[in-house]
C-alpha positions in Angstrom: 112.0 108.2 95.5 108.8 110.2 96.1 107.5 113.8 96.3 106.7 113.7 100.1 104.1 116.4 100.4 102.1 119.6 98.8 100.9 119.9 95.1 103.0 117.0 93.8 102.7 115.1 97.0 103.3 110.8 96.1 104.5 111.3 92.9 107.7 109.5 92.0 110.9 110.9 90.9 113.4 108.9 88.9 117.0 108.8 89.6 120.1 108.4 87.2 121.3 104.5 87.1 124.3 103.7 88.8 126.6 105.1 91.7 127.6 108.4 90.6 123.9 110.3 92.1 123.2 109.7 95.0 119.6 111.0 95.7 118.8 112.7 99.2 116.4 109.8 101.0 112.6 110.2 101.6 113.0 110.2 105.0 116.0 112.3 105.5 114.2 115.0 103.1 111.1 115.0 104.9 113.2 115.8 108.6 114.3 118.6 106.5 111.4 120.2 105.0 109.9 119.6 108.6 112.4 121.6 109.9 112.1 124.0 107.0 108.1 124.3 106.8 107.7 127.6 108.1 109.9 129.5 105.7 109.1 127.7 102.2 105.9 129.3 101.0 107.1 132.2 98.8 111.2 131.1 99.2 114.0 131.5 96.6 115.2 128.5 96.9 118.6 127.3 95.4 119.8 123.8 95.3 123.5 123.2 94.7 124.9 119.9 93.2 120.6 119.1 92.4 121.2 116.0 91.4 117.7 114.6 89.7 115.8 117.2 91.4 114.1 115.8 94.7 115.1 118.4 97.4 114.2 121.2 94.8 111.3 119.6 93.6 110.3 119.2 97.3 110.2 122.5 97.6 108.5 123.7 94.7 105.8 120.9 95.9 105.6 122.6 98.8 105.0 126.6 97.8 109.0 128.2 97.1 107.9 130.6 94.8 111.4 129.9 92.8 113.8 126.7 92.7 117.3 127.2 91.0 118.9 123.7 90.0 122.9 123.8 89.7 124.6 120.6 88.1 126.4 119.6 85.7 126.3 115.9 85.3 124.5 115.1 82.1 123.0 111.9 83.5 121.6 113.6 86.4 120.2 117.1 84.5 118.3 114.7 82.0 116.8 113.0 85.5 116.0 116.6 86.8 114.6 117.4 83.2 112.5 114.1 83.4 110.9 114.4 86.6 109.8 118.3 86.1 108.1 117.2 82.3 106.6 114.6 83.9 104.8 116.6 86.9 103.6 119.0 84.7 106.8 121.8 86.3 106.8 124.3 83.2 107.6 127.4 85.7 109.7 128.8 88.9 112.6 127.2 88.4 115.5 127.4 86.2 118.2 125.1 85.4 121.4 125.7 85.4 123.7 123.2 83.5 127.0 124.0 85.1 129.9 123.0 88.2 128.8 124.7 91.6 131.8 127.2 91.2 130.9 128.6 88.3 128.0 129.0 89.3 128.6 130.8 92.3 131.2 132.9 90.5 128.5 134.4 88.2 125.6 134.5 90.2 126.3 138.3 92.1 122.8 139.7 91.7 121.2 136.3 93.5 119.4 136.8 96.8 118.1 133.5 97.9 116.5 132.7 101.2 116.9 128.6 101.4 120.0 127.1 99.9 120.5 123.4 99.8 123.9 121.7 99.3 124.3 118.2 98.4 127.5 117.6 97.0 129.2 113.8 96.6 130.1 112.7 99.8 134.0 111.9 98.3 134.6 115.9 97.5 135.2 116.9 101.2 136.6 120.1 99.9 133.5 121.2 98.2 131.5 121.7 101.5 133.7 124.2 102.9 134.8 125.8 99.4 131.1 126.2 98.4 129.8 127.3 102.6 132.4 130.1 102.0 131.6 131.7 99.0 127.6 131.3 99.3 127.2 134.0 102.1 127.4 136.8 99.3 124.2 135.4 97.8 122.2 135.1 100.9 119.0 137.5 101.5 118.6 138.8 105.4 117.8 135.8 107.2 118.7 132.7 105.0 119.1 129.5 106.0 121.9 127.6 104.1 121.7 123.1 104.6 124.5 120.8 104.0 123.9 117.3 104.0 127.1 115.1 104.5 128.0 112.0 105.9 127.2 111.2 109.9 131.1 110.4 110.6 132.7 113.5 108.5 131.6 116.6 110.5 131.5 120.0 108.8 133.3 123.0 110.5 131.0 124.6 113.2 132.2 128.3 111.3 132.9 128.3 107.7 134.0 132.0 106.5 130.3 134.4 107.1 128.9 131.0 108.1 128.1 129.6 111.8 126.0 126.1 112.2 123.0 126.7 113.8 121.8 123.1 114.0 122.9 119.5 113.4 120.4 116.8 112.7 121.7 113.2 112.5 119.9 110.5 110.5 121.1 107.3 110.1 124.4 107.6 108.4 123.7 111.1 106.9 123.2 114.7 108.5 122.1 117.7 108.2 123.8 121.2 109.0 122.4 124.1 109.5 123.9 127.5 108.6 123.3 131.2 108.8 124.8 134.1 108.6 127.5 134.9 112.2 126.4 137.6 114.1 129.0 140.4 114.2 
């Protein structure tokens, strides 16, 4: 696993051993950060279920003027911890060493402008649970990813939610959401 582009472009990211992280691909994150080019520089960017850090990494590479990390696995937030010490990351970005849901139940005053949510493919019930209550933390104009399995297909509108885009890649995809017109 690699940074794919900007400041920390080629450098490698380490993943937890075993089974129980399961790191967003090189590929699959460059399609995305394709896709999201024209609204990282200057983004508040939140990452949900982060993992070891790529996708937010990716985008503090790339210019998101803030990256907030949300996990709670300790194998994985010692990854995360790792691969910011060891580009040098001492600033935008905080970590925040807890589930998703409690998370999102304390974090009112949030305005973010990319979220990204990779939760374990086996907790269906997270996608939709988390897609519903993220809309309240959402500045004018956010985008809000979800990467899940090709096969399990994510609801088209998911409480404030409507998917604006799917991208299919391999066996994973990608779904786009913003905030539904009224």
């Amino acid at each position: 696993m690699r940074v794919i582009a900007g400041t920390y472009r080629s450098r490698t990211l380490e993943a937890p051993a075993g089974l129980a992280t399961r790191p967003t691909s090189d590929r699959l994150r460059e399609t995305l950060f394709n896709v999201l080019a024209p609204r990282i520089e200057g983004a508040r960017f939140l990452d949900l279920y982060a993992g070891s850090g790529g996708v937010g990494i990716e985008a503090l590479s790339r210019g998101a003027a803030r990256v907030d990390f949300v996990e709670r696995a300790q194998p994985a937030l010692k990854a995360l911890s790792g691969n910011l010490a060891r580009l040098g990351i001492r600033s935008g970005f905080e970590i925040h060493a807890r589930s998703v849901a409690a998370y999102l139940g304390r974090a009112a005053a949030a305005r973010f402008d990319l979220v990204f949510l990779d939760p374990p493919y086996d907790a269906a019930e997270e996608y939709d649970a988390t897609l519903r209550r993220i809309a309240a933390l959402l500045a004018e104009g956010a985008l809000v990813v979800a990467e899940h399995r090709r096969k399990d297909k994510l609801a088209v509108v998911c409480g404030k939610l409507s998917r604006t885009r799917l991208l299919e890649q391999g066996d994973a995809a990608l779904s786009f959401y913003a905030v539904a017109q009224e």
